[in-house]
C-alpha positions in Angstrom: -2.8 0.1 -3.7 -5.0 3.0 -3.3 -4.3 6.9 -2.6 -3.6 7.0 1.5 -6.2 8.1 3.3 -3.8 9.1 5.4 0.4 10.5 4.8 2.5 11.3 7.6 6.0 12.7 5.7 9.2 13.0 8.3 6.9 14.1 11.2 9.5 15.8 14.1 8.7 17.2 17.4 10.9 19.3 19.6 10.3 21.0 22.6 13.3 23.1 23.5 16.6 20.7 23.2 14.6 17.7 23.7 13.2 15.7 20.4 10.3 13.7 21.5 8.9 12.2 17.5 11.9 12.2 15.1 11.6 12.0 11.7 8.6 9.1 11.7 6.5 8.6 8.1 3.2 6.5 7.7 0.6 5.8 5.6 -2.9 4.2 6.1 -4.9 2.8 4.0 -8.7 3.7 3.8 -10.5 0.8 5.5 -7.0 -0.5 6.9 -6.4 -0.7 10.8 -3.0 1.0 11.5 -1.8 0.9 15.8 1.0 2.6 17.1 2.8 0.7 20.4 5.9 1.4 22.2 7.0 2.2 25.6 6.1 4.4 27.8 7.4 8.4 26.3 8.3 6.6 23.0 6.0 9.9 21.4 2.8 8.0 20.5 0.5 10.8 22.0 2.6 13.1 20.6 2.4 11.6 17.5 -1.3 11.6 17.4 -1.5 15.4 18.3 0.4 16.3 15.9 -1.9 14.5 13.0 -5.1 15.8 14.7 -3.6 19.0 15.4 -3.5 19.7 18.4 0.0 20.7 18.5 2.4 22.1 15.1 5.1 19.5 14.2 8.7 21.1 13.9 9.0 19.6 10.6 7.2 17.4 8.3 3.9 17.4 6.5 0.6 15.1 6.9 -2.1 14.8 4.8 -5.5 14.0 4.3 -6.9 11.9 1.3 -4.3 14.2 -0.6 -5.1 17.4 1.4 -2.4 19.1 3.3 -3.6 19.7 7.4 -0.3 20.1 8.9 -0.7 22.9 11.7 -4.5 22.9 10.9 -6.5 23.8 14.0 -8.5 20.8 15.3 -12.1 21.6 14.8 -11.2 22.4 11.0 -9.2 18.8 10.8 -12.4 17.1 12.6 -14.6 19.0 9.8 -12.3 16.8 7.3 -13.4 13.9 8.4 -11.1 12.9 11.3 -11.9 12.4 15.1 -10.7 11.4 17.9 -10.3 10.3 21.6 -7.9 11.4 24.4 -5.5 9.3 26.3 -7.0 11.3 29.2 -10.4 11.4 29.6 -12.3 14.3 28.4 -16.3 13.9 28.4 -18.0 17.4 30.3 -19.4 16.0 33.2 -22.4 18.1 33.7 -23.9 17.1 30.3 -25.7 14.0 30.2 -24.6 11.4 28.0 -26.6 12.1 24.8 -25.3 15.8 25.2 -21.9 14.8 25.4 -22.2 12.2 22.3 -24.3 14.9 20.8 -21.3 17.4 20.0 -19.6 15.1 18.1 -22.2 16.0 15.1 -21.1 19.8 15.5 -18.7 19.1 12.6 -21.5 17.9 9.8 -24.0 19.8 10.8 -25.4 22.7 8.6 -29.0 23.7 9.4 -28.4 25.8 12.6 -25.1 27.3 11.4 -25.3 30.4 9.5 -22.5 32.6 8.5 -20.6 29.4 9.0 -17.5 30.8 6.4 -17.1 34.0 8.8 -15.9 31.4 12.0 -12.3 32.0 10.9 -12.4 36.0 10.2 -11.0 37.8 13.3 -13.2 40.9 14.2 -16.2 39.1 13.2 -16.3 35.6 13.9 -18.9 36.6 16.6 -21.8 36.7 14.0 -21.7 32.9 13.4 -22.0 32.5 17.3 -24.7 35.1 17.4 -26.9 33.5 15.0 -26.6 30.3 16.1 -27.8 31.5 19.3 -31.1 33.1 17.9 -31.5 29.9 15.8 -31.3 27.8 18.8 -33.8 30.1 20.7 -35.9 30.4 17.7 -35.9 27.4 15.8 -37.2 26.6 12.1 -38.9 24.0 10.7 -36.0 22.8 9.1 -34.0 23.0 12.3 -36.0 21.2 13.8 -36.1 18.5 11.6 -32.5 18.3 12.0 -32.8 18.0 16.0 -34.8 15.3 15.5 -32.3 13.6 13.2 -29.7 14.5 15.7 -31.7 12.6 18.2 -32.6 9.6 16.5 -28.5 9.5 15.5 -27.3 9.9 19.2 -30.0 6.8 20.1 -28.6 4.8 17.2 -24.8 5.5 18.5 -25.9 4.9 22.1 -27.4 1.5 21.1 -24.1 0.2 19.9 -23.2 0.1 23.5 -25.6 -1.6 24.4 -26.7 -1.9 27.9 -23.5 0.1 29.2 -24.8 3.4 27.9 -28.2 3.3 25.8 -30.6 3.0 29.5 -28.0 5.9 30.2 -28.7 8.5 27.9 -30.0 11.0 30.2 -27.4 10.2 32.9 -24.7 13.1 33.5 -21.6 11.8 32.8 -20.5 12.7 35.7 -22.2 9.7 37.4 -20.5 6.6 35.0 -17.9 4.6 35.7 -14.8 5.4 34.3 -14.9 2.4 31.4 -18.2 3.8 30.7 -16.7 7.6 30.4 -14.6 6.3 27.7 -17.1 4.8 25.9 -19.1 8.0 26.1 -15.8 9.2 24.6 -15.8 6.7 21.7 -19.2 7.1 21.0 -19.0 11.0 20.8 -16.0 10.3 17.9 -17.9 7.4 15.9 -21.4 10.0 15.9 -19.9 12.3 12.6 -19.3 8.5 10.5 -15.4 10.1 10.2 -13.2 8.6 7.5 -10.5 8.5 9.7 -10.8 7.2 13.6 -8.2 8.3 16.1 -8.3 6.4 19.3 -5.6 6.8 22.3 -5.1 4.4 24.7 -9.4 3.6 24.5 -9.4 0.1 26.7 -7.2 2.3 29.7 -8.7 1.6 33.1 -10.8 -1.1 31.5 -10.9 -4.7 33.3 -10.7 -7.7 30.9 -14.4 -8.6 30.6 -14.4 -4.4 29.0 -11.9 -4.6 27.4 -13.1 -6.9 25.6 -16.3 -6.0 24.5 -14.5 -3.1 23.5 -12.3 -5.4 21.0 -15.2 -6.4 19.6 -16.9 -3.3 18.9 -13.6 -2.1 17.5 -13.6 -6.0 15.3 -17.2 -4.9 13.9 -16.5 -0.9 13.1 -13.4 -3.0 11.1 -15.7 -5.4 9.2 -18.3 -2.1 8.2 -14.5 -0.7 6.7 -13.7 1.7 9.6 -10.3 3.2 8.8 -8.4 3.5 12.3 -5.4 4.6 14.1 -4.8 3.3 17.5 -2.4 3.7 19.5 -2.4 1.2 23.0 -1.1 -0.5 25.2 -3.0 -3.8 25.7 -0.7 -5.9 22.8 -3.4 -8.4 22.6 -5.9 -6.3 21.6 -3.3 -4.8 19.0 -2.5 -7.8 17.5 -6.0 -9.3 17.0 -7.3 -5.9 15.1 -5.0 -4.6 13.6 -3.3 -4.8 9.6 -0.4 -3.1 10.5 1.5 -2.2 13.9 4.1 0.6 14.0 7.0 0.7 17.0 7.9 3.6 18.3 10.7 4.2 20.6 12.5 7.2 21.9 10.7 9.1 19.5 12.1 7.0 16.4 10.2 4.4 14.3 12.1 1.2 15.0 9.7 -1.2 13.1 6.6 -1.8 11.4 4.7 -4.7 9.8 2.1 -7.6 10.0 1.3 -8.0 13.8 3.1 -11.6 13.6 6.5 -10.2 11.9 6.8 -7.2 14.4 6.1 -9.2 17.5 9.3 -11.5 16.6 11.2 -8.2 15.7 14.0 -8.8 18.1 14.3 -4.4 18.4 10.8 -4.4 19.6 11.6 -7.2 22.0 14.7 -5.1 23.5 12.4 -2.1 23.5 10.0 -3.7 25.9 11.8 -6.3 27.7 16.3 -4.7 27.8 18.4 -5.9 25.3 19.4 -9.1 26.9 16.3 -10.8 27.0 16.6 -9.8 23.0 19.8 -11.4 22.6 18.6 -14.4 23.4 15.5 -14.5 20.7 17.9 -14.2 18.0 18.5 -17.3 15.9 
Protein backbone atom coordinates (compact mmCIF):
# COMPACT_ATOMS: atom_id res chain seq x y z
CA UNK A 1 0.00 0.00 0.00
CA UNK A 2 0.75 3.54 -0.36
CA UNK A 3 2.23 6.26 2.28
CA UNK A 4 -1.09 7.30 4.53
CA UNK A 5 -2.48 10.23 3.66
CA UNK A 6 -3.40 10.32 6.94
CA UNK A 7 -1.48 8.69 10.60
CA UNK A 8 -3.18 8.98 13.79
CA UNK A 9 -0.31 7.33 16.36
CA UNK A 10 -1.91 6.57 20.21
CA UNK A 11 -4.17 9.67 20.07
CA UNK A 12 -5.33 10.37 24.05
CA UNK A 13 -7.60 12.93 25.32
CA UNK A 14 -8.07 13.94 28.92
CA UNK A 15 -9.90 16.56 30.41
CA UNK A 16 -9.11 16.68 34.18
CA UNK A 17 -9.60 12.89 35.56
CA UNK A 18 -11.80 12.01 32.89
CA UNK A 19 -10.24 10.24 29.48
CA UNK A 20 -12.58 10.82 26.78
CA UNK A 21 -10.14 9.12 23.35
CA UNK A 22 -7.66 6.69 24.73
CA UNK A 23 -4.89 5.53 23.02
CA UNK A 24 -6.82 5.10 19.31
CA UNK A 25 -4.41 4.81 15.95
CA UNK A 26 -5.56 5.00 12.24
CA UNK A 27 -4.55 5.31 9.02
CA UNK A 28 -6.30 6.39 5.67
CA UNK A 29 -5.54 5.82 2.63
CA UNK A 30 -5.52 8.58 -0.04
CA UNK A 31 -8.68 8.06 -2.14
CA UNK A 32 -10.02 5.52 0.72
CA UNK A 33 -13.35 6.36 2.64
CA UNK A 34 -12.53 5.89 6.42
CA UNK A 35 -16.06 6.55 9.10
CA UNK A 36 -15.87 6.54 12.56
CA UNK A 37 -19.34 5.21 14.55
CA UNK A 38 -20.04 4.53 18.05
CA UNK A 39 -22.34 5.49 20.68
CA UNK A 40 -23.28 8.45 21.85
CA UNK A 41 -19.75 10.18 24.02
CA UNK A 42 -17.72 7.18 22.58
CA UNK A 43 -15.06 10.43 21.64
CA UNK A 44 -15.75 10.58 17.81
CA UNK A 45 -15.94 14.54 17.89
CA UNK A 46 -13.31 14.52 20.02
CA UNK A 47 -11.50 12.52 17.92
CA UNK A 48 -11.99 14.66 14.87
CA UNK A 49 -10.86 17.87 16.81
CA UNK A 50 -8.02 16.68 17.70
CA UNK A 51 -6.87 15.76 13.93
CA UNK A 52 -8.14 19.13 12.66
CA UNK A 53 -6.84 20.81 15.59
CA UNK A 54 -9.12 22.28 17.19
CA UNK A 55 -8.11 20.97 20.47
CA UNK A 56 -4.14 19.48 21.62
CA UNK A 57 -4.31 15.70 22.17
CA UNK A 58 -2.65 14.70 25.62
CA UNK A 59 -0.57 12.31 23.88
CA UNK A 60 0.07 10.95 20.56
CA UNK A 61 0.98 12.32 17.15
CA UNK A 62 -0.97 12.68 13.67
CA UNK A 63 0.27 13.27 10.53
CA UNK A 64 -0.23 14.54 7.25
CA UNK A 65 0.99 12.82 3.98
CA UNK A 66 4.23 12.39 6.35
CA UNK A 67 4.01 15.85 7.91
CA UNK A 68 3.65 16.18 11.61
CA UNK A 69 0.29 18.67 12.57
CA UNK A 70 -0.31 17.55 15.96
CA UNK A 71 -1.36 20.86 18.09
CA UNK A 72 -1.21 22.75 14.71
CA UNK A 73 -3.73 25.65 14.83
CA UNK A 74 -6.69 24.98 12.45
CA UNK A 75 -6.38 27.50 9.74
CA UNK A 76 -2.59 26.32 9.19
CA UNK A 77 -3.92 22.39 9.13
CA UNK A 78 -6.80 23.60 6.55
CA UNK A 79 -3.85 25.40 4.46
CA UNK A 80 -2.48 21.62 4.30
CA UNK A 81 -5.05 20.41 2.61
CA UNK A 82 -7.68 19.30 5.21
CA UNK A 83 -11.27 20.72 5.89
CA UNK A 84 -13.90 20.16 7.55
CA UNK A 85 -17.55 20.34 8.92
CA UNK A 86 -19.04 20.73 12.39
CA UNK A 87 -21.35 18.38 14.18
CA UNK A 88 -23.03 21.69 15.12
CA UNK A 89 -23.87 23.87 12.54
CA UNK A 90 -21.65 26.68 11.82
CA UNK A 91 -22.49 28.77 8.48
CA UNK A 92 -22.58 32.92 9.45
CA UNK A 93 -25.99 33.77 8.88
CA UNK A 94 -25.80 37.19 7.65
CA UNK A 95 -23.69 36.19 4.66
CA UNK A 96 -25.37 34.97 1.76
CA UNK A 97 -24.67 31.61 0.61
CA UNK A 98 -21.95 32.27 -1.96
CA UNK A 99 -20.18 34.34 0.82
CA UNK A 100 -20.39 31.70 3.23
CA UNK A 101 -19.04 28.92 0.53
CA UNK A 102 -16.73 31.69 -0.56
CA UNK A 103 -14.36 31.49 2.60
CA UNK A 104 -13.62 28.19 2.19
CA UNK A 105 -10.98 29.38 -0.70
CA UNK A 106 -9.24 31.66 2.05
CA UNK A 107 -6.84 28.83 2.44
CA UNK A 108 -5.49 28.65 -1.48
CA UNK A 109 -5.76 31.78 -2.20
CA UNK A 110 -2.60 34.07 -2.92
CA UNK A 111 -3.39 37.14 -5.04
CA UNK A 112 -4.94 39.48 -2.33
CA UNK A 113 -2.62 38.20 0.53
CA UNK A 114 0.51 40.00 0.89
CA UNK A 115 2.90 39.60 3.72
CA UNK A 116 1.15 36.34 4.07
CA UNK A 117 4.58 34.72 6.08
CA UNK A 118 4.19 37.58 8.77
CA UNK A 119 0.29 36.09 9.90
CA UNK A 120 2.14 34.09 12.55
CA UNK A 121 4.66 36.80 14.03
CA UNK A 122 3.17 38.36 17.14
CA UNK A 123 3.61 42.24 17.21
CA UNK A 124 3.12 42.41 13.58
CA UNK A 125 0.76 40.03 12.22
CA UNK A 126 -1.40 43.18 11.71
CA UNK A 127 0.36 44.08 8.35
CA UNK A 128 -1.05 41.03 6.46
CA UNK A 129 -4.57 42.17 7.66
CA UNK A 130 -3.76 45.71 6.75
CA UNK A 131 -2.87 45.08 3.25
CA UNK A 132 -5.36 42.82 2.55
CA UNK A 133 -7.63 45.53 3.47
CA UNK A 134 -6.21 48.18 0.94
CA UNK A 135 -6.09 45.28 -1.66
CA UNK A 136 -9.65 44.69 -1.19
CA UNK A 137 -10.54 48.46 -1.40
CA UNK A 138 -8.10 48.93 -4.17
CA UNK A 139 -8.04 46.00 -6.25
CA UNK A 140 -5.44 44.96 -9.17
CA UNK A 141 -5.87 43.58 -12.33
CA UNK A 142 -4.69 40.51 -11.13
CA UNK A 143 -6.92 40.54 -8.16
CA UNK A 144 -9.47 40.85 -9.91
CA UNK A 145 -8.93 38.18 -12.15
CA UNK A 146 -8.87 36.04 -9.12
CA UNK A 147 -12.44 37.32 -7.87
CA UNK A 148 -13.68 36.30 -10.93
CA UNK A 149 -12.18 32.89 -10.59
CA UNK A 150 -13.42 32.78 -7.12
CA UNK A 151 -16.87 33.44 -8.50
CA UNK A 152 -17.04 31.17 -11.27
CA UNK A 153 -15.59 28.38 -8.53
CA UNK A 154 -18.42 29.17 -5.83
CA UNK A 155 -21.11 28.75 -8.95
CA UNK A 156 -19.45 25.50 -9.96
CA UNK A 157 -19.62 24.21 -6.14
CA UNK A 158 -23.18 25.60 -5.71
CA UNK A 159 -24.25 23.67 -8.84
CA UNK A 160 -23.39 20.37 -7.28
CA UNK A 161 -26.28 20.95 -5.15
CA UNK A 162 -28.36 21.44 -7.48
CA UNK A 163 -31.64 22.96 -7.00
CA UNK A 164 -31.24 23.03 -3.06
CA UNK A 165 -28.68 25.79 -3.21
CA UNK A 166 -27.45 26.95 -6.78
CA UNK A 167 -31.09 29.47 -7.33
CA UNK A 168 -29.86 30.33 -3.65
CA UNK A 169 -26.71 31.80 -4.00
CA UNK A 170 -27.64 35.22 -3.00
CA UNK A 171 -29.91 34.02 -0.13
CA UNK A 172 -28.56 34.74 3.52
CA UNK A 173 -28.14 31.80 5.12
CA UNK A 174 -29.94 32.76 7.62
CA UNK A 175 -33.17 32.09 5.55
CA UNK A 176 -32.39 28.02 4.60
CA UNK A 177 -33.59 25.21 6.00
CA UNK A 178 -31.56 23.53 8.28
CA UNK A 179 -30.56 20.46 5.69
CA UNK A 180 -29.81 23.16 3.40
CA UNK A 181 -27.48 24.97 6.18
CA UNK A 182 -25.44 21.90 6.17
CA UNK A 183 -25.06 21.62 2.74
CA UNK A 184 -23.91 25.22 2.70
CA UNK A 185 -21.54 23.72 5.18
CA UNK A 186 -20.34 20.99 2.94
CA UNK A 187 -20.07 23.04 0.10
CA UNK A 188 -17.87 25.70 1.89
CA UNK A 189 -15.30 22.46 2.79
CA UNK A 190 -15.35 20.73 -0.85
CA UNK A 191 -14.59 24.65 -2.43
CA UNK A 192 -10.38 24.49 -1.56
CA UNK A 193 -10.43 20.56 -3.68
CA UNK A 194 -8.81 19.39 0.11
CA UNK A 195 -6.84 16.12 0.06
CA UNK A 196 -8.45 15.18 3.03
CA UNK A 197 -12.43 15.73 3.85
CA UNK A 198 -13.57 15.86 7.40
CA UNK A 199 -17.28 15.52 7.80
CA UNK A 200 -19.24 15.26 11.35
CA UNK A 201 -22.33 13.99 11.63
CA UNK A 202 -23.23 15.84 7.75
CA UNK A 203 -26.93 13.98 7.11
CA UNK A 204 -27.96 15.29 11.10
CA UNK A 205 -31.47 16.79 10.93
CA UNK A 206 -31.84 15.50 7.45
CA UNK A 207 -35.16 13.46 6.51
CA UNK A 208 -34.61 10.33 4.33
CA UNK A 209 -35.34 11.67 0.87
CA UNK A 210 -31.93 14.31 2.04
CA UNK A 211 -30.23 12.12 3.30
CA UNK A 212 -30.06 10.55 0.63
CA UNK A 213 -29.16 12.74 -2.01
CA UNK A 214 -26.61 13.53 0.34
CA UNK A 215 -25.29 9.65 0.07
CA UNK A 216 -25.06 10.15 -3.29
CA UNK A 217 -23.13 13.21 -3.62
CA UNK A 218 -20.87 11.76 -0.94
CA UNK A 219 -20.93 8.11 -3.63
CA UNK A 220 -19.79 10.54 -6.51
CA UNK A 221 -16.98 12.82 -4.51
CA UNK A 222 -15.83 8.81 -3.88
CA UNK A 223 -15.78 7.77 -7.47
CA UNK A 224 -13.64 11.35 -8.51
CA UNK A 225 -11.15 9.71 -5.50
CA UNK A 226 -12.19 11.99 -2.55
CA UNK A 227 -10.21 10.86 0.49
CA UNK A 228 -12.83 11.09 3.60
CA UNK A 229 -13.31 10.83 7.17
CA UNK A 230 -16.81 10.55 8.48
CA UNK A 231 -17.86 10.15 11.34
CA UNK A 232 -22.09 9.43 11.65
CA UNK A 233 -24.61 8.11 12.87
CA UNK A 234 -26.99 7.00 10.09
CA UNK A 235 -25.26 3.14 9.83
CA UNK A 236 -26.77 2.79 6.40
CA UNK A 237 -25.27 5.48 5.00
CA UNK A 238 -21.87 4.20 6.59
CA UNK A 239 -21.97 1.02 5.40
CA UNK A 240 -22.83 1.81 1.64
CA UNK A 241 -19.74 4.41 1.40
CA UNK A 242 -17.49 3.58 3.16
CA UNK A 243 -13.91 1.11 2.84
CA UNK A 244 -13.36 0.96 6.24
CA UNK A 245 -15.52 1.63 9.62
CA UNK A 246 -13.78 2.27 12.95
CA UNK A 247 -15.83 1.64 16.51
CA UNK A 248 -15.30 3.68 19.08
CA UNK A 249 -16.53 3.18 22.46
CA UNK A 250 -15.82 4.83 25.81
CA UNK A 251 -13.12 6.54 24.19
CA UNK A 252 -11.31 3.05 23.13
CA UNK A 253 -11.13 1.58 19.61
CA UNK A 254 -13.11 -1.72 19.98
CA UNK A 255 -13.03 -2.67 16.15
CA UNK A 256 -12.37 -1.88 12.75
CA UNK A 257 -12.80 -3.43 9.34
CA UNK A 258 -14.81 -3.97 6.02
CA UNK A 259 -18.41 -2.60 6.77
CA UNK A 260 -19.71 -6.41 6.54
CA UNK A 261 -17.03 -7.89 9.17
CA UNK A 262 -17.60 -4.96 11.76
CA UNK A 263 -21.40 -5.06 11.55
CA UNK A 264 -21.27 -8.94 12.76
CA UNK A 265 -18.55 -7.84 15.37
CA UNK A 266 -20.44 -9.15 18.32
CA UNK A 267 -18.46 -5.93 20.61
CA UNK A 268 -20.01 -3.58 18.32
CA UNK A 269 -23.27 -5.28 18.70
CA UNK A 270 -23.04 -5.04 22.70
CA UNK A 271 -21.89 -1.52 22.17
CA UNK A 272 -25.18 -0.50 20.59
CA UNK A 273 -27.72 -2.83 21.55
CA UNK A 274 -26.24 -4.26 25.85
CA UNK A 275 -24.43 -7.20 26.04
CA UNK A 276 -27.24 -9.59 26.09
CA UNK A 277 -28.65 -9.07 22.82
CA UNK A 278 -24.73 -9.81 21.89
CA UNK A 279 -24.66 -13.05 23.58
CA UNK A 280 -27.00 -14.27 21.65
CA UNK A 281 -25.33 -13.43 18.01
CA UNK A 282 -22.47 -15.48 19.00
CA UNK A 283 -22.18 -18.82 17.18
Amino acid sequence: MSEPLLRVSGLRKQFGGLTVVDDVSLDIQPGEVVSIIGPNGSGKTTTLNIISGVLRPSAGTVELEGRRITGSKPYRIAHLGLTRTFQNGRVIGNLTVAENVLIGLESVQTVGRPLSSLRGIPGVRWLPLLAETFTALLPGAKRRRQDAADAERVGAELARFGTRLAPRRDQYAYSLSYANRRRTEIARALISSPRLLVLDEPTAGMNQTETAEVLQQLLELKAAGQTILLVEHKLDLVMTLSDRVLVLDDGHLIAQGAPDEVSRDPRVIEAYLGKAFAEGTKP
